[in-house]
C-alpha positions as CSV (number, residue, x, y, z in Angstrom):
1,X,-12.7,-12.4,-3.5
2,X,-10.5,-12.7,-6.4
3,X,-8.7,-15.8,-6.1
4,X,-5.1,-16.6,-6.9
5,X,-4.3,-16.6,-10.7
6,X,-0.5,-17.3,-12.0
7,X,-0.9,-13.5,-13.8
8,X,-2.9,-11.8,-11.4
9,X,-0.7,-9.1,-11.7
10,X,-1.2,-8.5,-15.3
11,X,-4.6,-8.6,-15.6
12,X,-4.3,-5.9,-12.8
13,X,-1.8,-4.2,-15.3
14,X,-4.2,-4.6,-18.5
15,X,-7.2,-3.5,-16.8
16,X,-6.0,-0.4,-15.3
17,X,-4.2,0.2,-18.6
18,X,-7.9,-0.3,-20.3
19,X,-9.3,2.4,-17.7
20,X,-11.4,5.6,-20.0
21,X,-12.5,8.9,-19.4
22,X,-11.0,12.7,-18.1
23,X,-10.4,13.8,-14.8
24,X,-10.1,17.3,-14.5
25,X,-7.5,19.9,-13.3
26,X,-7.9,19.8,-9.8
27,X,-9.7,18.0,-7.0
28,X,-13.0,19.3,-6.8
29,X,-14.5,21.6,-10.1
30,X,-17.6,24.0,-9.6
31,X,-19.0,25.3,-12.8
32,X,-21.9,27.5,-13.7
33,X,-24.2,25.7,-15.3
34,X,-27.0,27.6,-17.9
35,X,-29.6,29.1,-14.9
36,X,-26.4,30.6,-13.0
37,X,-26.2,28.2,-10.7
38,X,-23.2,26.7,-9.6
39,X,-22.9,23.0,-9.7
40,X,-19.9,20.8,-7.9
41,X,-18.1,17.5,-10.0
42,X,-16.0,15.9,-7.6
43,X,-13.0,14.3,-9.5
44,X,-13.0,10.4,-9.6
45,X,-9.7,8.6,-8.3
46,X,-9.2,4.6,-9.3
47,X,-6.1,4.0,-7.6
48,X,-4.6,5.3,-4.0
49,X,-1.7,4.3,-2.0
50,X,-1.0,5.6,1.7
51,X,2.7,6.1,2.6
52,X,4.2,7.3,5.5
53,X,3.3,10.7,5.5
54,X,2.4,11.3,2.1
55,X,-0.4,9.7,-0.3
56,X,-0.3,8.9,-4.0
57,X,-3.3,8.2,-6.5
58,X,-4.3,7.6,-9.9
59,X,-7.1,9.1,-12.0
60,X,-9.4,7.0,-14.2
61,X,-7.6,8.9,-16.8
62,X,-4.0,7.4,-16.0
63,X,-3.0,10.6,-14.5
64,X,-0.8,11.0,-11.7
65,X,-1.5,12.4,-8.4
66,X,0.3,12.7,-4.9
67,X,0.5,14.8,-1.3
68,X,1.5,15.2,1.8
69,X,5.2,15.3,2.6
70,X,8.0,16.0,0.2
71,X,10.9,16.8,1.6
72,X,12.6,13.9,0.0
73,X,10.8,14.6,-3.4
74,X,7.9,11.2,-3.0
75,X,5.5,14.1,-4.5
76,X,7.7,13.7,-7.7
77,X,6.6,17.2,-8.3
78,X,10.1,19.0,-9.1
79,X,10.4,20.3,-5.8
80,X,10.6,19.6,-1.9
81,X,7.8,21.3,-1.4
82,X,4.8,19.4,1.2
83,X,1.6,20.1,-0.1
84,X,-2.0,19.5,1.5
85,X,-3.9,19.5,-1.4
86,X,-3.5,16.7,-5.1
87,X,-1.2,18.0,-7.0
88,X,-0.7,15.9,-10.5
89,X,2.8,14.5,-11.8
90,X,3.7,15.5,-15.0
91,X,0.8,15.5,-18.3
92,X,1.5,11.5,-18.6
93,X,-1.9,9.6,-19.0
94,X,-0.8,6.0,-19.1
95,X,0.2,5.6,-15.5
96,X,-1.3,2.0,-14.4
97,X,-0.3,1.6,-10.7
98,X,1.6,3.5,-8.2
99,X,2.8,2.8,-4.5
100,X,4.0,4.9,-1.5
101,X,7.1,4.0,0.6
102,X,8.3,5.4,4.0
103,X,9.4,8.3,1.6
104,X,9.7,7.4,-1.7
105,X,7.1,6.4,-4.3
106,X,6.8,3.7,-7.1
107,X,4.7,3.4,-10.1
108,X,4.3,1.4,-13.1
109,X,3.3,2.8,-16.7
110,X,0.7,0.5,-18.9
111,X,3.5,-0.4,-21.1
112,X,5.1,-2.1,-18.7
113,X,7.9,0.1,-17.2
114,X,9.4,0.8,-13.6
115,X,9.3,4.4,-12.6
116,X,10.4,5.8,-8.7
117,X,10.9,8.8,-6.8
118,X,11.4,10.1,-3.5
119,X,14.3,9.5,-1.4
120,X,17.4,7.3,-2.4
121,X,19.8,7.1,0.3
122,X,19.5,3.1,0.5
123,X,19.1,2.8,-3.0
124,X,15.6,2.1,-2.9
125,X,15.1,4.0,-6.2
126,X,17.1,0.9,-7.8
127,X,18.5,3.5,-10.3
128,X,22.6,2.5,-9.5
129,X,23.0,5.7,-7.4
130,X,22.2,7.1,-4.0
131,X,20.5,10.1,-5.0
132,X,17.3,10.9,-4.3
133,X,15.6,12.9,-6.7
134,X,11.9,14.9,-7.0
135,X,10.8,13.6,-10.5
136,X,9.7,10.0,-11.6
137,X,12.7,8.3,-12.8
138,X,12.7,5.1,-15.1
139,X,14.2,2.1,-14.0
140,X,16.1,0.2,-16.5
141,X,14.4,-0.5,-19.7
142,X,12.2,-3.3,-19.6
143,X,8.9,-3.1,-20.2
144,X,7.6,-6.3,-18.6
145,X,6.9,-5.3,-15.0
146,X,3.4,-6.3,-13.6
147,X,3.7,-5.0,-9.8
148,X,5.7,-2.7,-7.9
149,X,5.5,-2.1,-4.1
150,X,7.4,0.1,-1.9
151,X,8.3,-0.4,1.8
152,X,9.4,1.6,4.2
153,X,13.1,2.0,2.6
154,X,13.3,-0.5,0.6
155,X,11.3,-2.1,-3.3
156,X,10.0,-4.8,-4.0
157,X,8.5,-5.7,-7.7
158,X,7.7,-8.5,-9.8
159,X,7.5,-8.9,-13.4
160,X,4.4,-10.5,-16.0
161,X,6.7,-14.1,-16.4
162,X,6.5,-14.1,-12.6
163,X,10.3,-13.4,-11.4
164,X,10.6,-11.5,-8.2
165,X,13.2,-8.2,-7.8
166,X,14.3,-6.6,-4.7
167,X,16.0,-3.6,-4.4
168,X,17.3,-0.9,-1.6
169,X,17.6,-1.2,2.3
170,X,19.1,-4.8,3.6
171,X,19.8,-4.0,7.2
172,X,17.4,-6.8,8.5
173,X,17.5,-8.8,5.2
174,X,14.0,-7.6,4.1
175,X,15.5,-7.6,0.3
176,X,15.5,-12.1,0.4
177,X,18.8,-12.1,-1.4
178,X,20.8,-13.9,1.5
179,X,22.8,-11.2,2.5
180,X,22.3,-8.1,4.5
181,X,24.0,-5.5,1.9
182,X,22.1,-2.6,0.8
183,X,21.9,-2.3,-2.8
184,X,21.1,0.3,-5.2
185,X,20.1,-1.8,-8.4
186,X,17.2,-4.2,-9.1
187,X,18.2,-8.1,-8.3
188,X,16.5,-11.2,-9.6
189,X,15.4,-13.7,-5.6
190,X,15.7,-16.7,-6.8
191,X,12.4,-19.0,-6.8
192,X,11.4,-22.4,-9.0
193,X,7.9,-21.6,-8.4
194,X,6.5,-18.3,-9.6
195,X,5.6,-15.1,-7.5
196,X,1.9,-13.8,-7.8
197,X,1.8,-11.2,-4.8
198,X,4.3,-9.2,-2.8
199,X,3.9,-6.6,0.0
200,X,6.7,-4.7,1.3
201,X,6.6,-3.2,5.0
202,X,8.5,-1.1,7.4
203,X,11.8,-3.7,7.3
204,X,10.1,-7.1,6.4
205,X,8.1,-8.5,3.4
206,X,5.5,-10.9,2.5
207,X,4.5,-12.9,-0.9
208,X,2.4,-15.2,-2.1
209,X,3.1,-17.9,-5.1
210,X,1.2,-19.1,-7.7
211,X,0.7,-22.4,-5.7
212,X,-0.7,-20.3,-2.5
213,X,2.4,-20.3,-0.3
214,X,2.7,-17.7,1.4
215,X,6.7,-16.6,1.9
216,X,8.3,-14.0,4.3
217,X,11.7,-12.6,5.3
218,X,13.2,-9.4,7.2
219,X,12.9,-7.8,10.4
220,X,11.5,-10.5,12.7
221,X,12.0,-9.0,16.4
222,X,8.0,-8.5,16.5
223,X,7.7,-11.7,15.4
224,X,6.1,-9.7,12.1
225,X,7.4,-13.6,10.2
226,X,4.9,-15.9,11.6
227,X,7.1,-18.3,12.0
228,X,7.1,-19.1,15.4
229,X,10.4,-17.3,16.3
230,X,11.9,-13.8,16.7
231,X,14.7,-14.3,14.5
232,X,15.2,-11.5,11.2
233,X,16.1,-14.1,8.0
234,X,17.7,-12.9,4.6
235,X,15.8,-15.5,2.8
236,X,12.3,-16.4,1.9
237,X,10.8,-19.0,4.2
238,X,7.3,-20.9,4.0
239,X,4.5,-20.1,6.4
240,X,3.0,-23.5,6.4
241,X,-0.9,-23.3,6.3
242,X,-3.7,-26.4,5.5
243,X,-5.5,-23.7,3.6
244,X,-3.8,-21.7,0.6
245,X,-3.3,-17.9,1.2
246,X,-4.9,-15.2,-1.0
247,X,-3.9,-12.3,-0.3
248,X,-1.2,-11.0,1.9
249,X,0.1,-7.2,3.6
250,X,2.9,-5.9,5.4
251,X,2.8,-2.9,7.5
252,X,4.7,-1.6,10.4
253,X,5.9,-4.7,12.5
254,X,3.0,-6.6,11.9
255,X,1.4,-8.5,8.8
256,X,-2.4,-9.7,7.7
257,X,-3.3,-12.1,5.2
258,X,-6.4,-13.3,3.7
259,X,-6.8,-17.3,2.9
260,X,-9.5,-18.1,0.4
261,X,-12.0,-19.2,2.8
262,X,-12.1,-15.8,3.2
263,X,-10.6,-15.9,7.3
264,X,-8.4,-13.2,8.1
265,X,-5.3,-14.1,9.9
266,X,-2.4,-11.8,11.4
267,X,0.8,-11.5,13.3
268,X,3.8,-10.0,14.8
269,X,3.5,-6.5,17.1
270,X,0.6,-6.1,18.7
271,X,1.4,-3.3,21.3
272,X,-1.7,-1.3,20.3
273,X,-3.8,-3.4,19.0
274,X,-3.1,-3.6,15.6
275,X,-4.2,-7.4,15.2
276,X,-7.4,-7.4,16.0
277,X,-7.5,-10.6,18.2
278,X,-9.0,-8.5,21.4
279,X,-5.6,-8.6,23.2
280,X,-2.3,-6.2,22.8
281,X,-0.1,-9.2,23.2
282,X,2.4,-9.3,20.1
283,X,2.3,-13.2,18.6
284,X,5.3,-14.9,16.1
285,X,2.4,-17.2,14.4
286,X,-0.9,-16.3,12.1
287,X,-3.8,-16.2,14.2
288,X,-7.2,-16.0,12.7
289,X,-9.0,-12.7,14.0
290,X,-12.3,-14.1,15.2
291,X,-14.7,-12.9,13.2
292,X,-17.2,-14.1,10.2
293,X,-15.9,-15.6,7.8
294,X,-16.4,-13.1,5.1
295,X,-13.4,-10.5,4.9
296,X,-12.5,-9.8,1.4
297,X,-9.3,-7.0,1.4
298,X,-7.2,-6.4,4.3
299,X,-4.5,-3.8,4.5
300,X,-1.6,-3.6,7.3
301,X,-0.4,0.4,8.1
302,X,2.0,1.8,10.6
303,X,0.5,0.4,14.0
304,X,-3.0,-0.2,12.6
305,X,-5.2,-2.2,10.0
306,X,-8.2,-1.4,7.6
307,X,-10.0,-4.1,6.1
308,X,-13.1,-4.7,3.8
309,X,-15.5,-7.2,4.0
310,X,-17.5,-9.0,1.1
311,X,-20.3,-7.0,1.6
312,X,-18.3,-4.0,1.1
313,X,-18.3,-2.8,5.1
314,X,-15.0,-1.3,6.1
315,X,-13.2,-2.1,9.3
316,X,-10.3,-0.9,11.3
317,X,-8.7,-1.8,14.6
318,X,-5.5,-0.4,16.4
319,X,-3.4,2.4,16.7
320,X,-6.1,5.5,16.8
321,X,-3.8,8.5,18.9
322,X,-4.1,10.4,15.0
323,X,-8.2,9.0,14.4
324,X,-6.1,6.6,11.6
325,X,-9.6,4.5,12.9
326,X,-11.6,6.5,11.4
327,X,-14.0,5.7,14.0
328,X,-14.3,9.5,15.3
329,X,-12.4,9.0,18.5
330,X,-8.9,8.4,19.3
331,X,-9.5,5.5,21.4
332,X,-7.3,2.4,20.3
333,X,-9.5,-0.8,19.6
334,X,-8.0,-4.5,19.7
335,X,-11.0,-5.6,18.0
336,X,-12.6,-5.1,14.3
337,X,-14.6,-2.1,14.4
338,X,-17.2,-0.9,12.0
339,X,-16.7,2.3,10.4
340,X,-20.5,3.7,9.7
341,X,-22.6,1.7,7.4
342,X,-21.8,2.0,3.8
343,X,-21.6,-0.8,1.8
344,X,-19.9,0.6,-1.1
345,X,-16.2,0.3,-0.2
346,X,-14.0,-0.9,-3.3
347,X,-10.2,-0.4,-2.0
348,X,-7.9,0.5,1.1
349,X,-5.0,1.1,1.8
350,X,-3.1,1.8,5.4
351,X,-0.3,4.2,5.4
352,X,1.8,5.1,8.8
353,X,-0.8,7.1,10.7
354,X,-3.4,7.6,8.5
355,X,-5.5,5.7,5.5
356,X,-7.3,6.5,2.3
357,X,-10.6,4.1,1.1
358,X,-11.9,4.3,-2.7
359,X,-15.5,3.9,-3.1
360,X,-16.8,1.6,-6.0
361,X,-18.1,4.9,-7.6
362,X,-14.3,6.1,-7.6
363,X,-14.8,8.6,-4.4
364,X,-11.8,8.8,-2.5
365,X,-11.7,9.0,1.6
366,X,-9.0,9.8,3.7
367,X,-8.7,9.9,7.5
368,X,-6.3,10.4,10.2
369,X,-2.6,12.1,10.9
370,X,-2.8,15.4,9.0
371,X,0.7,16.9,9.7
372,X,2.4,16.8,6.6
373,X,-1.1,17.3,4.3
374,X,-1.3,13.8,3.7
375,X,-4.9,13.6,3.7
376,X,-5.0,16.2,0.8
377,X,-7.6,17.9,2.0
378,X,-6.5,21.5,1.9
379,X,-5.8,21.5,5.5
380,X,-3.3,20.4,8.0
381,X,-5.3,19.3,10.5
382,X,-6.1,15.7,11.7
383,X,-9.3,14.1,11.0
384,X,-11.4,11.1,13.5
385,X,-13.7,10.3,10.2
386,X,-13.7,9.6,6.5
387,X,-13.5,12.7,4.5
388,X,-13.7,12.8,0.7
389,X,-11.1,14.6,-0.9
């Protein structure tokens, strides 16, 4: 597991920057090689981010990818139009990281600048307006942003010097700035120590600083907080913890986090399961899923989780009514599940009813709700198991 680091973030940023090689026009390309035959290259994806009903990626390349539903413009394509299938963004190669909201989408370029799309009615865009708009729009003009992430209305970013920005919805306070007022341009959250991780969810969201604090603020009527109550807060509060945190997500109306013992530890909704601890009943403190200790990613979706251990196993538990389990049923499970037997799974992400794996050769999965194409793979239909686009 990679362990905290005061410029995680921009390593991230340099290494993805430093990432080589074409990708192709499309998702899959058969060509005919010399004896006639036809022969199948399946397209390599390094980056992938499940939103709520629509998916973006990158390409090794730094190209820009994205599907599913688009009827607020998160495809950034120049229309409204949902599509089942990758479509890419633009010609731009030096896209470095990307993220899918509720239905908008951020990204970050490898020179260091703030791009978003998708729908703007809270100002989640953090452009100065309320309009939503179907093409990636830069934010501002800096060029020192290291990490972006996108909640369910609202944005949350941080920058390479380790300042922390929040932008968009503020019903439930999930923006940390003390008030409860939307707002529709990027604003600085206050901190003495720096920020190394953020994750925004539905209405609440989770950091981590450089010392291994781990911070939260928001909606809090799931106890999604951890802090023992039921109570939203507008400003960052401490989870206290004897062992530092190390990595830290926020999904629907719950939240997981990794410490660097490698436990994993969640809290807040648990209606269908969606902690893992083997009961449905919803907790306002982190409790450590009862497992080995050996869990290396973990990330939190709409009612369910997906998580990767250090042997490279992936594991789900919750929601399953859309297979978002990817366990080939659409049974719920309270409890850590297995999903086959590879042992070659490199990233995750959760997105509201349906998640997307990359493999460490750069093979991307998806599984789950299908509706709006968001699984990209030329259909509409939902799928129980892992399917590689």
């Amino acid at each position: 597991m990679i362990r905290i680091a005061a410029n995680l973030f921009l390593v991230l940023l340099l290494a993805l920057s430093g990432c080589g090689g074409g990708s192709g026009g499309g998702v899959t390309v058969t060509a005919t090689n010399t004896s006639g035959g036809a022969t199948t290259i399946t397209a390599k994806f390094s980056v992938v981010s499940a939103g709520g009903n629509h998916t973006v990626a990158l390409k090794p390349g730094g190209t820009l990818w994205a599907w599913g539903n688009n009827a607020s413009g998160q495809l950034g394509d120049g229309t409204n139009n949902s599509r089942n299938t990758p479509g890419q963004i633009g010609s731009d190669t030096d896209w470095a990281a990307v993220s899918a909201g509720g239905d908008h989408s951020v990204a970050l370029k490898t020179n260091g600048t703030l791009w978003a799309w998708g729908n703007n009615v809270s100002g989640q865009l953090g452009d100065g307006t309320n309009n939503s708009r179907n093409t990636p729009g830069q934010i501002g003009s800096d060029t020192d942003w290291a990490a972006v992430s996108a909640g369910g209305d609202h944005t949350i970013a941080l920058k390479t010097v380790g300042t922390l920005w929040a932008w968009g919805n503020n019903v439930s306070g999930q923006l940390g700035d003390g008030t409860n007022n939307n707002r529709n341009t990027l604003e600085q959250i206050p901190s003495v120590v720096i920020w190394t991780v953020v994750s925004a969810g539905r209405d609440h969201t989770v950091a981590l600083k450089s010392d291994g604090t781990l911070w939260i603020w928001g909606l809090n009527t799931s106890g999604q907080l951890g802090d023992g109550t039921n109570n939203s807060r507008n400003t960052p509060e401490q989870i206290p913890s004897a062992v530092i945190w190390a990595a830290v997500s926020a999904g629907g109306n719950h939240t997981a986090a990794l410490k660097i013992d490698d436990t994993l530890w969640t809290w807040g909704n648990n209606v269908s399961g969606q902690l893992g601890d083997g009961t449905n009943n919803s907790r306002n403190t982190p409790g450590q899923i009862p497992s080995a200790v050996n869990w290396a990613k973990v990330s939190a979706g709409g009612d369910h989780s997906v998580a990767l251990k250090t042997n490279g196993t992936l594991w789900t538990w919750g929601n399953n009514a859309s297979g978002q389990l990817g366990d080939g049923t659409n049974n719920s499970r309270n409890t850590p599940g297995q999903i086959g037997a590879d042992t070659n799974w490199g990233a995750i992400s959760a997105g509201g009813n349906h998640a997307a794996a990359l493999k460490t050769d750069e093979t991307l999965l998806t599984w789950g709700d299908n509706t709006h194409g968001q699984l990209g793979d030329g259909t509409n239909t939902d799928s129980l198991i892992p399917e590689q686009i």
